[in-house]
Residue, then its C-alpha position, 0 to 999 in steps of 0.5 A: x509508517x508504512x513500505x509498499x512495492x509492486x510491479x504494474x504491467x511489467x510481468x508476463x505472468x502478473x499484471x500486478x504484484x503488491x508488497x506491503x508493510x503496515x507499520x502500527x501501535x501494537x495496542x491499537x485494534x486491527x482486524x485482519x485479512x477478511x471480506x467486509x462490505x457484503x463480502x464485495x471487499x477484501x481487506x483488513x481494517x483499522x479496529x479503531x478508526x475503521x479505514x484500511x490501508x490495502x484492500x479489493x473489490x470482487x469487481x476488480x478495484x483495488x488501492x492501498x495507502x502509505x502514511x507520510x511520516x511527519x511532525x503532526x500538528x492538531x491531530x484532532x482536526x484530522x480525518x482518517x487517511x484509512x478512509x480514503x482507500x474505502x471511498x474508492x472501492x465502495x464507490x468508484x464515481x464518487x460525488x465527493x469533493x477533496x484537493x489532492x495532488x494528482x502526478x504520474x510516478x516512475x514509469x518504466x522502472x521499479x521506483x524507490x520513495x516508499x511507494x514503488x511502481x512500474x508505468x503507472x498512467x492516468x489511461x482512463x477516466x474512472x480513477x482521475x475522477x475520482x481524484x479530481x472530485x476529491x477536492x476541498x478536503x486535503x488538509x483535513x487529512x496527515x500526509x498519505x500517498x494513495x495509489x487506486x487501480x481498476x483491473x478493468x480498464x488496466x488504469x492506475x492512478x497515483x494521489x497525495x496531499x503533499x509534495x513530491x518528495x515529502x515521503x519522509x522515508x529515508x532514501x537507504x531505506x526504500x532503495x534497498x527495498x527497491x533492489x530486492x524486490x527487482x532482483x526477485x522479480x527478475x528471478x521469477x520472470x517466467x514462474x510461479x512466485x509464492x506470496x508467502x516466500x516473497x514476503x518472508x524474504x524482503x518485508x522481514x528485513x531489521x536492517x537499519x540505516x546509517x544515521x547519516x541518512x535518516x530524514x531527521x523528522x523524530x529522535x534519532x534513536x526511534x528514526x533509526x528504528x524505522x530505517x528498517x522495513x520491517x520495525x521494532x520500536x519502543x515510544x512513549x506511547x508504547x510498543x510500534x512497529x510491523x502489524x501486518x506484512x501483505x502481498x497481493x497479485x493478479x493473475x490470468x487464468x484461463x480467460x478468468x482474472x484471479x486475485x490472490x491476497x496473504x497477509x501475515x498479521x499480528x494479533x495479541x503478540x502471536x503472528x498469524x497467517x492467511x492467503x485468500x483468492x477469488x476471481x474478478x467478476x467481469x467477463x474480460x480485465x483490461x482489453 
């Protein structure tokens, strides 16, 4: 399972500001925070099935994913939701054809239900495109919530293959997240907000739900687990829970769109840390 949150239009300073927890086998192979594809994306990567659950483009594109935690059924007919995000960012008008469900989300107030945003809008046409010839796929993929976003055009689109409140988060859970991040957000309404501190202080949160409040999808014990946005957790498969905490902004500066990406990430049970930034290569983001 996985928790985002971020903002969307909404900040004087940050046109868009991202939080994120990638939750994970511990054992399974992830490379972390780099540039790939010809140094045009950046991102990390699943080691195993080589998809990425956030990453962006030099030219200004950017998307992440969430996982839709449910019973999984014949996992082995089903694609990679890691693929999805790098469909996006490789090729913006893709030729491809999938069945997702396209909705605009939240608008006007940081939203709760594990993916979280601030006026999302389907404003242009490159993104609902890509949506839209996303079709005859769904069920070849397990429950995701996908958000794809071009700083160019300042559009954002929100994508799932499942029902509206089929996130499978408990709703303790991502409200208490939601409060967080908005009550640190307003404390920085007019200042520098530093990626690493923001992170350490909401994402690294062990706190756990009352067990009325879980969405009964697992045993009670592991669900309890991941009522926490930050996860520790024991399975049968092994050891589980936070791989990787990730926070990304936009910024201007002088003219010029800044994209600046921390991700702290564990690797062989030691926590490492990064922060990497570039300028989007377009003469003017979003007119």
């Amino acid at each position: 399972m996985c928790i985002a949150v971020f903002i969307w239009k909404s900040h004087p300073l940050y046109p868009f500001l991202l939080l994120s927890n990638r939750d994970e086998y511990h054992n399974r192979p992830t490379t972390p925070l780099g540039w790939w594809e010809d140094s045009k994306i950046l991102g990390g990567r699943d080691g195993e099935a080589g998809g990425t659950w956030l990453a962006c483009t030099t030219d200004g594109k950017l998307s992440f994913l969430t996982n839709v935690r449910e019973i999984s059924s014949n996992s082995s007919l089903v694609k990679s939701r890691g693929e999805l995000p790098i469909r996006f960012l490789k090729v913006f008008l893709l030729r491809f054809t999938m069945n997702f469900r396209l909705m605009n989300i939240f608008e006007g107030d940081t939203a709760t239900n594990g993916i979280c945003a601030l006026n999302i809008n389907q404003g242009t046409k490159s993104p609902k495109e890509f949506a839209e010839e996303l079709e005859g796929e769904a069920d070849q993929f397990k429950g995701f919530n996908l958000i794809v976003a071009d700083l160019f055009s300042k559009t954002m689109l929100y994508i799932t293959n499942r029902p509206k409140d089929s996130h499978g988060l408990s709703v303790a859970e991502a409200q208490r997240l939601r409060r967080s991040f908005k009550v640190a957000v307003e404390k920085c309404f007019d200042a520098e907000i530093s990626l690493k501190g923001i992170s350490e202080v909401l994402m690294n949160d062990t706190s756990k739900d009352d067990e009325s409040e879980l969405p009964g999808i697992y045993t009670p014990d592991f669900e309890y687990h991941l009522s926490a946005i930050f996860v520790e957790a024991d399975s049968p498969l092994g050891r589980y829970g936070t791989r990787s905490t990730s926070a990304l902004v936009v910024r201007t500066e002088g003219g010029r769109v800044k994209v600046s990406f921390y991700e702290r990430n564990l690797e062989n049970d030691v926590w490492k840390e990064q922060t990497m930034s570039f300028y989007v290569e377009c003469e003017k983001v979003g007119a």
